[in-house]
C-alpha positions, 0 to 999 in steps of 0.5 A: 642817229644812225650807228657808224655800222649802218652810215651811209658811208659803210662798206658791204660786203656779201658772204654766201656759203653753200650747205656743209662751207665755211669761211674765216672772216676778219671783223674790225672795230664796230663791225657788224654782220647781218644775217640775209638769208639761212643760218650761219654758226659762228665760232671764236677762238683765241688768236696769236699775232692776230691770226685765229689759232683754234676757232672753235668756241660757239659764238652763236647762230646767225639767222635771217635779219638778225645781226652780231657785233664782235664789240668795242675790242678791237679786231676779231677774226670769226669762223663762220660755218653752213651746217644747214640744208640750203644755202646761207647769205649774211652782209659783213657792214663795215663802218667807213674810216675817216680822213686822218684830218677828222680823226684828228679832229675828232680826238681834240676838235678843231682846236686840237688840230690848230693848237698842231699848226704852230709845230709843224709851221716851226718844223717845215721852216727848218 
């Protein structure tokens, strides 16, 4: 079984970063980044509202055909920085969201959705 990260249904998007450029890098839940080609460094820090406040704490290296995973807590922001020689390309995989119909389903099943139905029935007949 595929991880919700490499479903056919996730999102791709490329990060390319030339000698000596670096980029902030939003990560939400179940994210992953996948190292292409060169090196990348990582680095958090601690957020405030949500915003990276100081992203310098090494996370670790980013290679060709190597991944990294922020985990199960919830969105992370990442600086990711070239500090090599040539130029350094990583894939940002972001899992496909579902239909708040099936994230409903998926909290309680089916039967969670229809145990829904006679309340909503009683509040669209006001």
């Amino acid at each position: 079984m595929a991880t919700p990260a490499l479903s056919p249904a996730a999102t791709r998007s490329r990060i390319a970063l030339r000698p000596g450029e670096q980029t902030l890098v939003c990560l939400p839940p179940g994210s992953l980044l996948r190292g292409e080609e060169g090196c990348l460094d990582l680095y958090g820090g601690p957020c405030v509202l949500g915003q990276a406040a100081a992203p310098r704490v090494a996370l670790g290296r980013l290679g060709a055909d190597q991944q990294w995973s922020p985990g199960p807590e919830g969105t992370v922001w990442v600086h990711l920085a070239n500090q090599g020689r040539q130029p350094a390309r990583a894939w940002l995989v972001e899992p496909a969201t579902p239909p708040s119909g099936a994230r409903l389903a998926s909290r309680g099943g089916w039967r969670g959705v229809l145990a829904l139905l006679p309340g909503l029935r009683a509040v669209a007949t006001r």
